[in-house]
C-alpha positions in Angstrom: 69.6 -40.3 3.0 68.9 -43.1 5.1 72.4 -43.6 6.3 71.2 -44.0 9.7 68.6 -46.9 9.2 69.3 -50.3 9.9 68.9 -53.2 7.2 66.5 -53.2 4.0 69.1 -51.9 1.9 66.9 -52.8 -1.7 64.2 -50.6 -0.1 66.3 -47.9 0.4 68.2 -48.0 -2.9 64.9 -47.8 -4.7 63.6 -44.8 -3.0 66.9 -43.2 -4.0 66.8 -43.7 -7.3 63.1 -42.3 -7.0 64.7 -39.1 -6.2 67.4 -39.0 -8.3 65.3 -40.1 -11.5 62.3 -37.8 -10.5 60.2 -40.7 -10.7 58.4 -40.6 -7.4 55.3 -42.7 -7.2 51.7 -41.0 -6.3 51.4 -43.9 -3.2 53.3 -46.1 -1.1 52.6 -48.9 1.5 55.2 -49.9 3.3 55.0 -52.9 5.0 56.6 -55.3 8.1 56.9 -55.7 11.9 57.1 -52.7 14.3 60.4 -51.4 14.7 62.2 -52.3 11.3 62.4 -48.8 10.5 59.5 -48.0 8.1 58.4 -44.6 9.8 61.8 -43.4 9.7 62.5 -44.3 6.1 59.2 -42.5 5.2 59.7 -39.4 7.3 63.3 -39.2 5.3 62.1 -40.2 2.3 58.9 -37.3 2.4 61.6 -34.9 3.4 63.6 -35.5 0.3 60.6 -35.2 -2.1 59.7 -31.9 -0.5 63.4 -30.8 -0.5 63.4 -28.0 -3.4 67.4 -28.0 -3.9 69.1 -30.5 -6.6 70.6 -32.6 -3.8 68.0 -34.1 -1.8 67.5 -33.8 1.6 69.7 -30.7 1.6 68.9 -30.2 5.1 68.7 -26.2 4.4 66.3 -24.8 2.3 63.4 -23.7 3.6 61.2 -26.7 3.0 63.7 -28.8 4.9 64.3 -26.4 7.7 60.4 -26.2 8.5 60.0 -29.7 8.2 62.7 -31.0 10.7 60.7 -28.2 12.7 57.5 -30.0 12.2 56.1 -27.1 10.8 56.0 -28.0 6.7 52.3 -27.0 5.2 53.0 -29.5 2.3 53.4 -32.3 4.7 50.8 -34.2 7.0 51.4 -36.6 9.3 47.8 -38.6 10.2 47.7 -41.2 12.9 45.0 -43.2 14.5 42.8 -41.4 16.5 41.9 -44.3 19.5 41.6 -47.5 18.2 41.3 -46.3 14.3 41.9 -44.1 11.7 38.1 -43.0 11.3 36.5 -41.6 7.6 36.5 -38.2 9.4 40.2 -37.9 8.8 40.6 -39.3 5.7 37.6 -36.7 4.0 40.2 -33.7 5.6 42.9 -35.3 3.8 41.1 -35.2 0.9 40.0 -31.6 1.4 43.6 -30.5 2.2 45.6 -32.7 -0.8 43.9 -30.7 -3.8 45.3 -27.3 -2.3 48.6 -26.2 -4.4 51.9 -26.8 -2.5 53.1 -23.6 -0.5 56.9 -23.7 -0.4 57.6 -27.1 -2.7 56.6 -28.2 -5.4 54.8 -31.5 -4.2 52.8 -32.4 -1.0 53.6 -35.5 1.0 50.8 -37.3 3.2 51.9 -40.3 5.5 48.8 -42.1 7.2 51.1 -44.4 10.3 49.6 -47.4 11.5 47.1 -47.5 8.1 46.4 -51.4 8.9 43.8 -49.6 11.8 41.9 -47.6 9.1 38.4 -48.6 9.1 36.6 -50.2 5.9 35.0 -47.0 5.4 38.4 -44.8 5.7 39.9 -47.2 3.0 36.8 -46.9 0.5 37.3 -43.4 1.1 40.9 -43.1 0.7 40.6 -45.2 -2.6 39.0 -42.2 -4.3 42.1 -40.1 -3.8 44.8 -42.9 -5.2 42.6 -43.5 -8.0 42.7 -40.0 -9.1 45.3 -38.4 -7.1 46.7 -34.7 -7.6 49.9 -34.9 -9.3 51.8 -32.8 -7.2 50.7 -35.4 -4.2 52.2 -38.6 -3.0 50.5 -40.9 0.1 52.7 -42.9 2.0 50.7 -45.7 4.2 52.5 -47.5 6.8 51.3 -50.7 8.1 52.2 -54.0 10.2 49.8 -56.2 8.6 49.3 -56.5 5.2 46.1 -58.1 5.1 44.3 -55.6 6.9 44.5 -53.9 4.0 41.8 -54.2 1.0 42.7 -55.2 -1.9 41.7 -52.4 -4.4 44.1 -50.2 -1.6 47.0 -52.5 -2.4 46.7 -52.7 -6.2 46.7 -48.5 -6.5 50.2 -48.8 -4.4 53.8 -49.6 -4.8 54.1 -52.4 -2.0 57.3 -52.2 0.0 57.7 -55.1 2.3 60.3 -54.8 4.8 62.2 -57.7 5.9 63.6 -58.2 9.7 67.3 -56.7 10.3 69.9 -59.3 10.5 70.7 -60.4 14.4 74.2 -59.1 13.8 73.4 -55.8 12.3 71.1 -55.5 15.5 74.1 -56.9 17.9 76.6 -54.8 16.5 74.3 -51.5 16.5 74.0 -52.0 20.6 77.6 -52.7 21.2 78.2 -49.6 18.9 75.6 -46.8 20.5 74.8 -48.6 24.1 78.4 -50.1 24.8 76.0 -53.1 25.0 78.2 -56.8 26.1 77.2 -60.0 26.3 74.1 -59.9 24.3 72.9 -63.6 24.3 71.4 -65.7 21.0 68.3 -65.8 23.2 68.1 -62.2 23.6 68.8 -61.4 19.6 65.7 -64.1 18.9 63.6 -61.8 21.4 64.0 -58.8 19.5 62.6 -60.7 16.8 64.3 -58.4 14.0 62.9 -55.2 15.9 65.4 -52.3 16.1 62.6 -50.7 17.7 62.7 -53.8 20.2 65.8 -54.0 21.0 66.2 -50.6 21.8 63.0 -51.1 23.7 64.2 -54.2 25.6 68.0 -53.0 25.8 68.1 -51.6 29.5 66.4 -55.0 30.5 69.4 -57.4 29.9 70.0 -58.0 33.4 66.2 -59.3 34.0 66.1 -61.7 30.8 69.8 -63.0 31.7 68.3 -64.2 35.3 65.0 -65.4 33.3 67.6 -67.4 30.6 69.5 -68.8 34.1 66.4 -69.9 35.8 64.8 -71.3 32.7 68.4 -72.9 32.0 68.3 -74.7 35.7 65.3 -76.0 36.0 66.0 -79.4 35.4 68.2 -79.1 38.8 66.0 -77.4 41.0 62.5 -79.2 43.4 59.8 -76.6 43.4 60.5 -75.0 46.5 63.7 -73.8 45.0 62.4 -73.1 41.9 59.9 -70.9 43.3 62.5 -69.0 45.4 64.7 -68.7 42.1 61.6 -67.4 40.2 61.7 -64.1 42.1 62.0 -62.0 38.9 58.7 -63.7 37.9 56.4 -62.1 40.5 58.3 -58.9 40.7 57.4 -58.3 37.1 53.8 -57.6 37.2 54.1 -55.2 34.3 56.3 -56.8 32.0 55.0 -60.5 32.7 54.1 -61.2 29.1 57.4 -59.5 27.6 59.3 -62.1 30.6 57.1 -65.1 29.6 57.6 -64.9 26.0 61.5 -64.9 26.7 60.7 -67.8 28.7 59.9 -69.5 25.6 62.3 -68.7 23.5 65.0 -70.4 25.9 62.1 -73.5 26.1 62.2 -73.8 22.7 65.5 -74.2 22.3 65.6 -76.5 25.2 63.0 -79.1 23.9 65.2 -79.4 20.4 67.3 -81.4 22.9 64.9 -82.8 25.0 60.9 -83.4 23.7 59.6 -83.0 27.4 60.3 -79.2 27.5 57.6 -79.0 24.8 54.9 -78.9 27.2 56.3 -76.5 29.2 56.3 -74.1 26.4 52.2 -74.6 26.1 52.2 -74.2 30.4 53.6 -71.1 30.0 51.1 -70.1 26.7 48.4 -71.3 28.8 49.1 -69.0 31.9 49.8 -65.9 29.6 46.1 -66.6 28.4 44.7 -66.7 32.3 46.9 -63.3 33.3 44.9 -61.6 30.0 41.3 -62.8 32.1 42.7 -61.1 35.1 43.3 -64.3 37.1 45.1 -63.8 40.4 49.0 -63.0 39.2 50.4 -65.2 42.4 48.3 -67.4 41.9 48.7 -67.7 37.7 53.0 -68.0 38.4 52.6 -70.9 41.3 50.4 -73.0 39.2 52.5 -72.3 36.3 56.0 -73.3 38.1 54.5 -76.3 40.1 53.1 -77.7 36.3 56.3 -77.1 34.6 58.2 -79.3 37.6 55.7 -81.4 37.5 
């Protein structure tokens, strides 16, 4: 169980022992930035509480076999629908979680991306951790904390995940991707991400000309800076992924030198006029020509 996840190794060894003591809690909320592995720790960790053989995940009884078929009726998988997870979906939950398991001897709920329910949903939801079947456990997955209210949180045992080591994330792209030459920069994009990284991975040849160009600019007038910036307006789609890299290597550059501090805000200011639809030429030439300025 959870051989395969990078990092949060005293998350992981508690859920174990959660299995192996038979001491499962009723609800969960794991917590941390997109990508650190938290839906993949729950969707092994709800497999293993459903698993009905003495070692757990056994990967072939038949509450295993019809979950990694997606087709377990003691599990539920709930995300948002559009911009929320609406009161709608939490009342089914509630109709559905007081029905006796089928084939195991619990039922296991995850709600992904809880952080989006809406006020209602969670005074809803509260009902059910307050008195929850006993047979049931609720798994809510989040990014942010603070979205959630506080009578939610205190009814939960709060796992907070932390970011996975640069290293652990280096050494997992050289291993699966034959990934080389992934730069400092590049690791301090992904932010702790393996989600990112893996996200970002087939782009190491844009963000190494991005780190070059940024690198140069001290040697380059503005018509060779706007011929070197090529990448910039050829990457309509990814601009704000390509300008947040930018600042990374900024940042690091005004440690040395105070001046590139400003830069850094340029760039934060034309990220803000690209998200009022200002013309995308236009927004990259006036960001260049104040950066050399």
């Amino acid at each position: 169980m959870f051989e395969n996840i990078l990092g949060n190794n005293r998350i992981k060894n508690l859920l174990k022992q959660a299995i192996e003591q038979n001491k499962v809690s009723h609800s969960y909320l794991l917590v941390g930035t997109m990508g650190i592995g938290k839906k993949m720790m729950a969707t092994q960790y709800a497999k293993a509480i459903l698993c009905s053989e003495q070692k757990k995940p056994c990967h072939t009884c038949k509450s295993c076999i019809e979950f990694e078929g997606q087709n377990n009726p003691d599990f539920l998988w709930i995300k948002p629908e559009g911009n929320s997870i609406k009161i709608e979906q939490i009342r089914e939950l509630q109709k559905r979680i007081q029905e006796k398991p089928i084939i195991s001897n619990r039922k296991v709920y995850i709600i992904e991306d809880a952080d989006f329910m809406t006020k209602e949903a969670q005074n809803c939801l509260l009902k059910t951790l307050e008195e929850p079947p006993q047979f049931a456990t609720i798994i809510l997955i989040g990014s942010n904390e603070n979205a959630f209210l506080t009578t939610i949180k205190s009814r939960c045992m709060i796992l907070r995940f932390n970011p996975i080591e640069n290293l652990e994330i280096k050494q997992y792209l050289e291993e699966n991707y034959q990934m080389t030459g992934i730069s400092q920069n590049m690791l301090d994009m992904f932010q702790g991400s393996i989600g990112k990284a893996i996200y970002l991975k087939d782009k190491q040849e844009s963000y190494s000309k991005i780190e070059m160009f940024v690198e140069n600019l001290p040697k380059k007038d503005l018509i060779d800076t706007i011929q070197s910036a090529e990448i910039l307006y050829k990457s309509k789609e990814e601009i704000f992924e390509m300008l947040d890299y930018m600042n990374i290597v900024l940042l690091k550059m005004a440690k040395r030198e105070e001046r590139y501090t400003n830069c850094i805000k340029i760039v934060e200011n034309t990220k803000k006029r690209l998200r009022q639809n200002a013309n995308y030429d236009m927004c990259i030439d006036n960001m260049l020509f104040n950066i050399l300025k």
